[in-house]
Each structure stands twice: as C-alpha cells, then as structure tokens.
C-alpha positions in Angstrom: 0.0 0.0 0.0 1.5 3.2 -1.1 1.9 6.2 1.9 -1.4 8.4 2.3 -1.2 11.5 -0.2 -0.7 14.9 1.8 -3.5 17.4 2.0 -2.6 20.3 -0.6 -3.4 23.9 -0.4 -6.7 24.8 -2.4 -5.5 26.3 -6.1 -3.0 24.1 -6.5 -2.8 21.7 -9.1 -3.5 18.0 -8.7 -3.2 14.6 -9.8 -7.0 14.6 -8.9 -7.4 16.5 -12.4 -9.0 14.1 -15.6 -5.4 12.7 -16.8 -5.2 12.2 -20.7 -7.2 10.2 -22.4 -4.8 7.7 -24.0 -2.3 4.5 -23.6 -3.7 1.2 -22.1 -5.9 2.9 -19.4 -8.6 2.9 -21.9 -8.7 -0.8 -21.9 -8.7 -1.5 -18.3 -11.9 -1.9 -16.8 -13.2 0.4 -13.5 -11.6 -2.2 -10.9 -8.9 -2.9 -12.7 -8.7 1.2 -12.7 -9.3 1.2 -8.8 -6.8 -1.7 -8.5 -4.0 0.0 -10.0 -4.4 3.5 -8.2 -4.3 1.3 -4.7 -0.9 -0.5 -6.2 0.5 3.1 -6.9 -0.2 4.1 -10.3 -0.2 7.9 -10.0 -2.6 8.4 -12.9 -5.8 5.3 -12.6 -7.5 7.1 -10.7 -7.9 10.2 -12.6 -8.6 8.2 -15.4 -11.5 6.3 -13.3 -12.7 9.6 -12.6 -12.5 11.1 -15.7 -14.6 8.3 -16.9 -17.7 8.7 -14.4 -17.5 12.4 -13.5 -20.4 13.2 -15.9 -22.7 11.6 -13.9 -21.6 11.7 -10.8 -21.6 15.8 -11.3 -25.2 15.4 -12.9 -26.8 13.5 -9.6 -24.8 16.2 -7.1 -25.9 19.7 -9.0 -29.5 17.5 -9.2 -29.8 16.8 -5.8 -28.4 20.2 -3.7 -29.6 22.4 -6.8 -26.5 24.5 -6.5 -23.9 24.0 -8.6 -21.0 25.6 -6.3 -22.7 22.9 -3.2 -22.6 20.1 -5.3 -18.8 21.1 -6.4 -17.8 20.9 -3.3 -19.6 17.7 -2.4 -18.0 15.6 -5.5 -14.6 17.0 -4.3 -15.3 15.6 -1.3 -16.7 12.4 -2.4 -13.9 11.9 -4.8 -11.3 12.3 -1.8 -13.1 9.8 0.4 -13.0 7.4 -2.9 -9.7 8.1 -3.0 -8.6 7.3 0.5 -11.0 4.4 0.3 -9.9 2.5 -2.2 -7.7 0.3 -0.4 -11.2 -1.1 1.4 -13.2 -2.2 -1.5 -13.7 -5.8 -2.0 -15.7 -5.9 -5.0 -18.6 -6.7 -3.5 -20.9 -4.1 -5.5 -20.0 -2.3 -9.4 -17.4 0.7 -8.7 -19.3 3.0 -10.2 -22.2 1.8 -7.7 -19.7 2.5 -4.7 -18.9 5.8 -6.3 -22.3 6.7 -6.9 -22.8 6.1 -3.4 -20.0 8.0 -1.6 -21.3 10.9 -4.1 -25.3 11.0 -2.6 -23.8 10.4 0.9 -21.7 13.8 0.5 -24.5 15.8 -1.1 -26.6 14.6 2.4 -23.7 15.0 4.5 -23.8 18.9 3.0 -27.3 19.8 3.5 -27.2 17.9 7.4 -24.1 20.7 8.3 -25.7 23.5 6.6 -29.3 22.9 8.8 -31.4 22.9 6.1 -33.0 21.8 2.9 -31.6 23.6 -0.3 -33.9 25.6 -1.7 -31.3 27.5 -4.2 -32.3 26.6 -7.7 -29.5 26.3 -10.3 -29.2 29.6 -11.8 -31.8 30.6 -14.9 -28.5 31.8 -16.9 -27.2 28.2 -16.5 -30.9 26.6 -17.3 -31.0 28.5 -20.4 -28.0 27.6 -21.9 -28.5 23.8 -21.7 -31.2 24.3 -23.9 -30.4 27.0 -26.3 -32.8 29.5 -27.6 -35.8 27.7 -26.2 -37.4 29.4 -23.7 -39.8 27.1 -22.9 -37.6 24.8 -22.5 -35.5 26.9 -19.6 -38.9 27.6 -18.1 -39.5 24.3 -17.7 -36.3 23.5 -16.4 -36.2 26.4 -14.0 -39.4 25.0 -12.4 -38.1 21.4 -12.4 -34.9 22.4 -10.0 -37.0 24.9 -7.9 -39.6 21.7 -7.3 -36.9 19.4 -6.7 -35.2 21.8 -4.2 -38.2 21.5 -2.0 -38.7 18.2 -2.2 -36.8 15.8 1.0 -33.4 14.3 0.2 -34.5 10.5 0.0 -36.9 11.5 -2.5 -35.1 13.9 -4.3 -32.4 11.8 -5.1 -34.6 8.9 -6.3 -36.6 11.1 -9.2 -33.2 12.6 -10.4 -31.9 8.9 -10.5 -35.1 7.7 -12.5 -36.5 10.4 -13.8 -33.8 12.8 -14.7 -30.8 10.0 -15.8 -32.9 7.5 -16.4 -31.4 4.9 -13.8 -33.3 1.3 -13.8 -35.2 1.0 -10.4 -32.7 -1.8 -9.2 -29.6 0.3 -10.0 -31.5 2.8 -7.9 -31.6 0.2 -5.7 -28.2 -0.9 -5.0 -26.8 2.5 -5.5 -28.9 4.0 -2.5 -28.9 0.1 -0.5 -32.6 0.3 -0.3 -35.3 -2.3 -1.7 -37.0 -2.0 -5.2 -39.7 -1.4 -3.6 -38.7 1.4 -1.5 -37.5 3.2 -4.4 -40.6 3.2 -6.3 -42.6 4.1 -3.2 -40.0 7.0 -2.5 -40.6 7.7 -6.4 -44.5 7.8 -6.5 -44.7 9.9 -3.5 -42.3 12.4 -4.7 -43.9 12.7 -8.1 -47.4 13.6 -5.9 -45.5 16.0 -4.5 -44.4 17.7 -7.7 -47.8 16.8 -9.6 -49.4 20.3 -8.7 -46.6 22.2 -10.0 -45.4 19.8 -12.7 -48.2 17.7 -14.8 -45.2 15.9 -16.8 -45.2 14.2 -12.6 -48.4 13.6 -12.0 -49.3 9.5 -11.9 -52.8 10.1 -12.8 -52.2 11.7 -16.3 -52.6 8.9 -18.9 -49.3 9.0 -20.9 -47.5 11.2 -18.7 -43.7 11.3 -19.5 -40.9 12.7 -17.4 -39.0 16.0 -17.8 -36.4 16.0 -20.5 -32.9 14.1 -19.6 -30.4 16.8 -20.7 -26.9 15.7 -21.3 -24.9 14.8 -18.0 -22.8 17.6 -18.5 -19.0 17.9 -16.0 -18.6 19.6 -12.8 -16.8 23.1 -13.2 -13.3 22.7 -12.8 -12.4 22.7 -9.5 -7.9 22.4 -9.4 -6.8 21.6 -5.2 -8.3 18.7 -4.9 -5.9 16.1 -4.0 -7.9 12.7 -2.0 -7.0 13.2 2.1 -9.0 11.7 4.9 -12.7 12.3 6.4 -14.7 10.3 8.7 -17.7 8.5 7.1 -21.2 8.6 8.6 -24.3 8.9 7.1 -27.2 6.3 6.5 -26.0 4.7 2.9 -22.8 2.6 4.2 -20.9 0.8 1.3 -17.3 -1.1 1.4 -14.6 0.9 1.9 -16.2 3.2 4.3 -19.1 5.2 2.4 
C-alpha cells in the first residue's frame, strides 16, 4: 500500500485532475482502474474519474440544486473514494460504490448546513443547456426549484429515475434500499411535484418525465488532492461510504 497522499493547499494543481485520455488505461476496466491506483499508479484514478465524472456531477448539481454545493460535495466524495480504495472488496460495481459515496456527500452537505436547499441552479445556467428555447428553460427552472423542495430521499430517487434514467434496481443498489422502497420514495415524490409539474403527475394517462439533458462535468475545480474524512451517514458501502 503506497503512503497516504498529503493534503494540498486549495489552487494548486493536482493529480486529482482528468489525466489524458490515452495509452492502455482505456482498456482497463473500472476495478482494474481502482486496483491499479491502490498498487500506486499515480494516474488510474484520474482516469476512473474522468470516466464517471459526468454523472456523478449530474446526480450532485440535481440533488443540492447549487452547482457551487454540489462542487464541493464531489470533491469531497472523490477524496473519500480516493482514500477508500484500499477497502473495496468488489462486493458491488465501482461505479455503484462511487455513486454512493457521491449521494452520501451531497446529504452530509445539507445535514451541516441545517437545512434543505432551496437554491435553484441559476436561470442563466438553465437557459443555456437548452439553447434559444425558452420554454424549455422555463421548464427546467421549475423542475430544479420543485426538486429543491422536495426531501433528500426522494429527491435523489426522481433525479436517478426520472432525470438519468437509472433502472429501479440500480436505484436500488446504489442507495442500499429495496425496489420497492425506491418506487414508493418515487410515486410519493412525483405527488408532491404533480401540482406544480403535470409531466409528474401519476394520474395523467401517458404522462412522461422532464427531459434528460446531457450529463454535463462539474466546473473545474484544481486543489483537490484525496485526504481523509470520517464516514457517517445512512447509505454505508465497502470501503467506508
């Protein structure tokens, strides 16, 4: 096992950045990625990062509906995955375990802040994704303002489903919870959304959800080099999150 890395000053750089896409790391699979980076290779596991980071950033800026919150919560995840490493067994996919450690940061966020996020992303941001269409934004807008309000369990199930289009048992093992949980945490959060958003409501023959924009990457964010935290929070997985 290679020394823990020291904790660097915020701004500088950081092997933690996406390393280049090329030589045989494109041919290695996640674990073998997550292997490698706990034998010592300097660069597998910006390349496992750079692999999942899309979506990973998608399900934090979903679920605190700030993009500079959920920055900060997928540098933190990312630096518990990092220090982590050493403790998964392979029991679940890696990119379940990283999915994991990322919804367990966004939670651990709003519990030390004292509330429930009620920021929405900002319109600017909203409108760009979709261009010249204002309808569009509009609908968007109103999509992250209802899913602000909305409690964490739930909010993070709808943006799984509804948003990335995540299978109910990936849902599932993602957030260890039972199919059925998730589709009852799902049904009761598209209620809650029904009066404010049709495209929610259950009742409406044909009813589809909101469109799934592209995943998208976190801002770039240079300091971030993985250093320790303790874990706690309700979704446990190997390795300590």
């Amino acid at each position: 096992m290679p020394a823990a890395p020291r904790q660097p000053e915020r701004g500088s750089p950081s092997e933690f950045d996406p390393v280049p896409n090329q030589g045989p790391t494109d041919a290695w699979s996640d674990a073998e990625l997550l292997s490698r980076h706990v034998a010592g290779d300097r660069d597998a596991f910006g390349e496992l990062f750079r692999r999942h980071r899309g979506r990973l950033w998608a399900v934090a800026v979903r679920t605190l509906a700030n993009p500079e919150d959920a920055a900060e919560a997928l540098q933190d995840a990312m630096i518990k995955a990092y220090q982590a490493a050493g403790s998964f067994r392979g029991n679940a996919a890696v990119t379940t375990w990283l999915h994991r450690i990322v919804v367990n940061a966004c939670l651990d966020r709003i519990r030390s802040a004292g509330r429930r996020p009620t920021v929405p992303l900002p319109e600017t941001e909203l409108r760009s994704a979709d261009g010249a269409d204002p309808a569009a934004s509009a609908l968007r807008l109103t999509v992250h303002r209802a899913l602000a309000e909305l409690p964490f369990d739930q909010r993070a199930v709808l943006v799984y489903i509804d948003m990335l289009g995540y299978p109910v048992d990936e849902v599932a093992a993602i957030l260890k919870i039972r199919p059925g949980t998730v589709k009852s945490r799902a049904s009761r959060a598209r209620k809650r959304l029904a009066s404010r958003l049709p495209e929610f409501d259950p009742a409406r023959a044909g009813a589809q959800a909101p469109h799934r924009p592209p995943a998208g990457n976190p801002p770039e964010r240079r300091g971030v080099e993985p250093g320790t935290t303790d874990d706690h929070g309700p979704v446990r997985e190997e390795g300590g999150r």
